[in-house]
N, C-alpha and C positions, 0 to 999 in steps of 0.2 A: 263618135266613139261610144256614148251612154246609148244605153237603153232601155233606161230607169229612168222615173221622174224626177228623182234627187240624183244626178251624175255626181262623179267623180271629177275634180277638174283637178288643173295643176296649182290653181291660184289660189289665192287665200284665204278659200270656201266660209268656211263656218266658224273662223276665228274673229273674227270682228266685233270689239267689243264699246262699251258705254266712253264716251270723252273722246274714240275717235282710236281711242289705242288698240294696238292689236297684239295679241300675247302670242308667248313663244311657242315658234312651231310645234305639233304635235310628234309624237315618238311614231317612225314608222310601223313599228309592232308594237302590241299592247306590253307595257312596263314588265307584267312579271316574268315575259320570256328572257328578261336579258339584264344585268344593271344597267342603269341609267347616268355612268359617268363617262365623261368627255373621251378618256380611253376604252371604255366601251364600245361606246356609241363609235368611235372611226373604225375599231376595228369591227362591227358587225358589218358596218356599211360598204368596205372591201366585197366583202362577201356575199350583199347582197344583190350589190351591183352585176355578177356573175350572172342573173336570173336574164337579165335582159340579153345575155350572151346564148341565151339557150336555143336550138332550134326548138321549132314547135313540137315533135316527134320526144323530144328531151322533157319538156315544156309540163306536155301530156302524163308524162308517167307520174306525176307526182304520187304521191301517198300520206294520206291522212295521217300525222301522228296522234292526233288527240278528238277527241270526240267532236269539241263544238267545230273542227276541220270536215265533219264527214257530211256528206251532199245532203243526207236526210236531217241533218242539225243547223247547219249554214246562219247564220243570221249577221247577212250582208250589212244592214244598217246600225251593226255593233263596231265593224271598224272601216266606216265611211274616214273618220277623221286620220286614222294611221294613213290610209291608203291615201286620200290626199298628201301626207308630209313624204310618202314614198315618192310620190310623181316629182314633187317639189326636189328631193333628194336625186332621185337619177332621172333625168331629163327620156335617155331613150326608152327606159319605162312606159311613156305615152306615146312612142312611135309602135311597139311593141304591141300595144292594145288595140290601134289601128290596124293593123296590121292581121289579130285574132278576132276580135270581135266586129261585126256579127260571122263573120263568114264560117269561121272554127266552133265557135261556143257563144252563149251571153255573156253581159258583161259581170255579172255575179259570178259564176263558173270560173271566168276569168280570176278574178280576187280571191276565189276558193284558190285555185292552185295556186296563186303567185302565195300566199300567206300556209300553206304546206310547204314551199321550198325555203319560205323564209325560217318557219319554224326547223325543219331539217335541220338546214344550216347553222341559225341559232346553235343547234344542238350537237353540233359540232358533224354531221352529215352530207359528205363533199355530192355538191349537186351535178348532175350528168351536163355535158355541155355538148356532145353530140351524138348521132347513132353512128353505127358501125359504116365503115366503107364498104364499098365492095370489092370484097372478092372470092376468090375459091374457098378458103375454108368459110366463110361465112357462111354463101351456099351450101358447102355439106353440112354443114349443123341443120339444116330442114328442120327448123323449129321459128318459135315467135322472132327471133333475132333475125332470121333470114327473111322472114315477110315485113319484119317492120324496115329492115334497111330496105329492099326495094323495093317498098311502097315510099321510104323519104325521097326516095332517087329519082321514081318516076311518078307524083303525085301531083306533077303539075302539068302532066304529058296529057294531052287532051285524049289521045288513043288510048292509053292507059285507064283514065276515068271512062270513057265509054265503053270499053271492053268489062271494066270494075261493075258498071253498073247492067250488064246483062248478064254480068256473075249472079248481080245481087237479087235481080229478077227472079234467074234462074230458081237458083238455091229457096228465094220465099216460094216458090209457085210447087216446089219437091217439099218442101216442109208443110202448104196446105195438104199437098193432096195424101201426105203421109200421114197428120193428122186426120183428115177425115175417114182413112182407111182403118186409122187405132180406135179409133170414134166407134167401128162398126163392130170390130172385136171386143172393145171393153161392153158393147152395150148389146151383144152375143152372149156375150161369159155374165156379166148381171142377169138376163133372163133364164139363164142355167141355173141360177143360184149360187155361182162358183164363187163370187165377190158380192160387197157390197154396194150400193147405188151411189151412196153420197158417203165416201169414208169423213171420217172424222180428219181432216188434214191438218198438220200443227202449224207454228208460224214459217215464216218463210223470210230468208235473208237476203236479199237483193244487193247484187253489185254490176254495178254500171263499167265493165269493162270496158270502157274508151280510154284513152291511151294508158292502159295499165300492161304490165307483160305481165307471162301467166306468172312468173316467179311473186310478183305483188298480188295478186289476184289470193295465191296461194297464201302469203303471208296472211293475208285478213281473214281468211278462212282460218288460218290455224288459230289466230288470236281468239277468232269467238267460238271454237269449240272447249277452248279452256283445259280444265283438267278433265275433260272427255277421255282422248285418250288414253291416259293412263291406266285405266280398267277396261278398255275397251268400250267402242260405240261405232253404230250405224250412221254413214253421212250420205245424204243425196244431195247430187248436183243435177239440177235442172238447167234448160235454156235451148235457142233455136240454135241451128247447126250454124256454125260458124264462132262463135263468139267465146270458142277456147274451150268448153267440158272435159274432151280428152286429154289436151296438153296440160292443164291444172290437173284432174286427178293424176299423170303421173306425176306432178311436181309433189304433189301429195302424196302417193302412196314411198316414196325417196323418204320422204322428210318424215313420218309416221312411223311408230314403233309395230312391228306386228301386222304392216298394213298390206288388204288386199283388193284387186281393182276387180268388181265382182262385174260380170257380162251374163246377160240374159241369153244372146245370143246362141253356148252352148247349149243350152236346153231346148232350147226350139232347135235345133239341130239335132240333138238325142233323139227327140220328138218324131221327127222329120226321117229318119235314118231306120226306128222303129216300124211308124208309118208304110213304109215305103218297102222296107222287106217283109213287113205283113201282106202288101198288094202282090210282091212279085212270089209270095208262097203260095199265096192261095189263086195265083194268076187272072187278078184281077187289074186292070187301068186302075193306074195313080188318079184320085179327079176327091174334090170338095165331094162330091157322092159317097166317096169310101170310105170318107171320115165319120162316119158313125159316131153316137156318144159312147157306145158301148167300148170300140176300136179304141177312141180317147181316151177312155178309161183305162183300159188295158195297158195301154202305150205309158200312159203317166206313173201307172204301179211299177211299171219298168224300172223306174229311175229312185234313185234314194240318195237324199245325201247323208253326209259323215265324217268319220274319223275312219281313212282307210290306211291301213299301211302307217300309220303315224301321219299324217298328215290329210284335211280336208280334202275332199273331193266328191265329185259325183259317181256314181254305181250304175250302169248299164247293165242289166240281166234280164233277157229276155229275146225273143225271136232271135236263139242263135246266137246270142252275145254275152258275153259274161266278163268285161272291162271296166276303165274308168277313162272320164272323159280326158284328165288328166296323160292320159298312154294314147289316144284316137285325136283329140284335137285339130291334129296337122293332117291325118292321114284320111280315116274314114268319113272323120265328118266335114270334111274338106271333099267330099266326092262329087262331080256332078249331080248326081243322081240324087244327091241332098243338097245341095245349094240350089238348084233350080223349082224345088217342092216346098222351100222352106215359105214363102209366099202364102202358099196353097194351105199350109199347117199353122202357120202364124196372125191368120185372121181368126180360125178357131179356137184356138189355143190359149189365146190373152188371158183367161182368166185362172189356165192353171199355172202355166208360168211365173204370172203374178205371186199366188201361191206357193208356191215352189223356191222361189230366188226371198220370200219373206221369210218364210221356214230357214234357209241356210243362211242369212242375214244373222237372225235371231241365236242360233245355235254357233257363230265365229264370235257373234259378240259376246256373248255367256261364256266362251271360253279364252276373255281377253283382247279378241283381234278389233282392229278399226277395220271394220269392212265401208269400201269408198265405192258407190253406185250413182253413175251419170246415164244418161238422159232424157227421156219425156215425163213432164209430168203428168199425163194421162195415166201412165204406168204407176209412176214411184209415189205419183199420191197413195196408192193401197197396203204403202211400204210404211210403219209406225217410226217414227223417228222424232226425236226432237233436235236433230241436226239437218237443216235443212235450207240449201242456197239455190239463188236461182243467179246464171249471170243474162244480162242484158243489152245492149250496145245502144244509147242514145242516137250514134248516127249511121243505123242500119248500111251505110253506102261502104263503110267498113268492113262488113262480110264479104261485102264481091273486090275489094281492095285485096284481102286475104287472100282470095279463092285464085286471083288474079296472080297475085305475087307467089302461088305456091305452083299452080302450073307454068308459068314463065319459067320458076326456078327449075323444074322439072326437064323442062326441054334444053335451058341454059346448060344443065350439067349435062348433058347428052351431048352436046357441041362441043363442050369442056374436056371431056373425056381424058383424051390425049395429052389434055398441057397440062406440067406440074406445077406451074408460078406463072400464072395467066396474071397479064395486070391486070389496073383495076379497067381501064379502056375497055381491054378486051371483055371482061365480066359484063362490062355494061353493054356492049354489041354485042354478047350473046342474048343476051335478056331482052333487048332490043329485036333483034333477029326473032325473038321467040315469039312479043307482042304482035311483032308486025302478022306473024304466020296463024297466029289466034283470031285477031282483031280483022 
């Protein structure tokens, strides 16, 4: 069970005192979360006993309420002795650790979350005792709820975890080689002089997304931007694909006064769309040749942001255009003819983009809004902010578990189609149906 040099046992550990006597059990949580009288004490222990009822999936999601709870403050050997009078108090408590440790977590990680769910509780916060079933509407929610139930459903399915873990291949092996492609653009746009080498980068906030949904993910972000929002500020989210950016910033921009979920995207799109009816006016091949500095140039004075029409947006004026991205979005810059060039413009371009999405950062924040910007920090380091998180997953097998469970679901609702109150059987043989045809 331990695997620490001081374990945790269920026996009489570190009580043992001079003449042979042994003094009264330890309180399973430190005194001042709770009183320390007799009706106290039974009634917390109702409630704490609940913990061992938890599935793991339930388990995992804990949430730090208080600082010395949080993974980077941890100081296991502060409540060795609770945690012993715990084991002593509910016996399947140590079935429970067997059971997690080592294969889920260590065994400190372990006593981090059980002593989060205790303090919850303490505090009167009913702790989760299972995830979602399956079924149809689960599925259509196509969000964290629908990946986390059918990964609890099938996470012991050996096709599952094998199919999971060539997601999770997959996904790192598209994340190097995207990396070393922004690698070549950032350090393209430095020799232009467009950016700087080494920006000044602020701190950065790390959170270990294992078994957290974005909704908590979200919660500890809002905590430590503080009263940020209230005047407005710039947040960047960082982290590899998978580990939640998209779905926390929308949990974020919901729950944010004024908030907007900013994308680089259209601009290298503008960019791209410029580009490309510059080539076909002067009937030239689209190709890295025709992108000239001069061309770039030209193409970038194109665009401005602002205050259009009462409301942010970007400005398109030039080669024939005179819109906002805000009105093309869906259409123009949806075209083939810019989606397939965007490649070809977005290795050169890093550095004005970069540029560009800072400028319009700067100018929502100066007029109150939270502008919310996720992904690489290749990019968003060049972006000034002192709001700044990255998320992370300790046990990477998690992304292709996600990747896993979002295609499954995908194919599942396509079988689905036709039934309005599929049981939950059925739910599971479509998903089923859907690994086997993956895997």
């Amino acid at each position: 069970m331990a695997c620490r040099q001081r374990a945790v046992s269920p026996g009489p550990g570190p009580l043992a005192r001079m003449g042979g006597e042994v003094a009264k059990p330890a309180n399973p949580f430190p005194p001042s979360w709770a009183p320390l009288t007799a009706d106290g004490f039974a009634a917390a222990r109702k409630g704490l006993e609940a913990i061992s009822d938890m599935d793991t999936a339930a388990f995992l999601q804990a949430v730090a309420p208080s600082r010395v709870l949080e993974k980077e403050a941890w100081d296991f050997d502060a409540f060795i002795d609770c945690a012993e009078a715990a084991l002593r108090m509910d016996k399947r408590l140590g079935r429970k650790i067997d059971r997690l440790v080592p294969k889920k977590m260590s065994e400190e990680e372990f006593w981090r979350l059980y002593y989060c769910h205790v303090y919850n509780i303490l505090h009167g916060v009913t702790p989760l005792r299972t995830t979602p079933g399956l079924t149809k509407a689960i599925l259509l929610a196509e969000d964290d709820t629908t990946s986390n139930a059918i990964i609890a459903a099938f996470e012991s399915d050996d096709a599952f975890m094998s199919f999971s873990r060539k997601e999770m291949e997959g996904i790192q092996a598209r994340d190097e080689e995207d990396g070393q492609k922004l690698a070549l653009g950032i350090a393209k746009a430095v020799e232009k002089g467009v950016i700087e080498a080494s920006p000044p980068v602020e701190a950065v906030f790390s959170i270990d997304v294992l078994g957290k949904s974005a909704d908590t993910v979200a919660t500890i972000i809002l905590e430590r931007l503080g009263d940020g929002p209230r005047s407005g500020c710039v947040m960047v989210l960082t982290g590899l694909s998978g580990t939640g950016k998209g779905t926390t910033v929308d949990k974020l921009t919901k729950a944010l006064p004024r908030a907007v979920a900013w994308s680089n995207g259209n601009i290298f799109r503008s960019l791209t769309l410029l580009a490309v009816t510059h080539c076909e006016t002067e009937g030239v091949p689209f190709s890295t040749a025709a992108l000239t500095p001069e061309l770039l140039q030209k193409c970038v004075k194109c665009l401005s942001f602002g205050k259009f029409n009462g409301k942010f947006d970007t400005h398109i004026k030039g080669y024939g255009y005179d819109t906002y991205v805000s009105e093309v979005a869906n259409t123009i810059l949806k075209e083939s003819r810019v989606s397939k060039n965007i490649p070809t413009v977005a290795e050169v371009t890093q550095g004005e983009v970069i540029t560009f999405a800072a400028g319009a950062a700067e100018a929502m924040r100066s007029d109150g809004m939270n502008v919310l910007m996720e992904g690489r920090a290749q990019t968003l380091d060049f972006l000034r902010t002192s709001h700044r998180f990255e998320l992370t997953l300790s046990q990477p097998i998690l992304i292709g578990m996600r990747r896993a469970a979002q295609r499954m679901n995908g194919q599942a609702l396509s079988k689905l189609r036709g039934e309005e109150t599929p049981s939950s059987a059925d739910v599971r043989s479509a998903l089923q149906e859907a690994l086997a045809g993956m895997a």
